[in-house]
N, C-alpha and C positions, 0 to 999 in steps of 0.2 A: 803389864804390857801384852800378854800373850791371852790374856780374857778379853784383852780392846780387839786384839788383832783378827780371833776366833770370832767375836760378836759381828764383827762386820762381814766376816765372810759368812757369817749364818743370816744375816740381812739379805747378804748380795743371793745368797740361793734362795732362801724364802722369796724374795721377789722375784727371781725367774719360774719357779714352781709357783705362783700363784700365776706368773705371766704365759706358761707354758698352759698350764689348764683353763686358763680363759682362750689361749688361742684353741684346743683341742674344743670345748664346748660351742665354742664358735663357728668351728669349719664343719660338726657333726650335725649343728641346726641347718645348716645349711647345705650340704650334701648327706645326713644320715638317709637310710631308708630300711627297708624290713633287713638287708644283710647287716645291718649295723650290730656291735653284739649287745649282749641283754646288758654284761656285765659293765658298759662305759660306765653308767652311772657312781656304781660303787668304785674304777679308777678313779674318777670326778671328785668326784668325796674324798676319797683318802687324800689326791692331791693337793686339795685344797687346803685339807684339813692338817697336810703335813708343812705345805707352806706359811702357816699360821703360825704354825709351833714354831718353825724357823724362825720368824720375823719375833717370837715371843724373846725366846730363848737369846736372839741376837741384839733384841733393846737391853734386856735384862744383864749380858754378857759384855756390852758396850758402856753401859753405866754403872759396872761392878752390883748393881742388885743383887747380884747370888753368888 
């Protein structure tokens, strides 16, 4: 019960971290310019990249796989 209940709350943030970094990538195309910092990208990336794992970790944690 407590791996169903865990798996969904790692869904429910995996999809705002991938929802949060699409809106951040989105508002920077759109108003970045030369003050923009170097480093958004690699925030970008990691966010992304941690949203995924969330959404892994939370199918895998919801349908007892591990």
């Amino acid at each position: 019960m407590f791996e169903t209940i865990a798996g969904i709350v790692l869904l429910l943030l995996g999809c705002y971290q991938l929802y949060a970094t699409r809106n951040v990538f989105v508002y920077t195309k759109k108003h970045g310019n030369k003050s923009t910092s170097a480093f958004l990208p690699l925030g970008l990336y990691s966010g992304g990249l941690m949203g995924i794992v969330f959404l892994c970790f939370g199918v895998a944690l919801t349908f007892h796989l591990i």
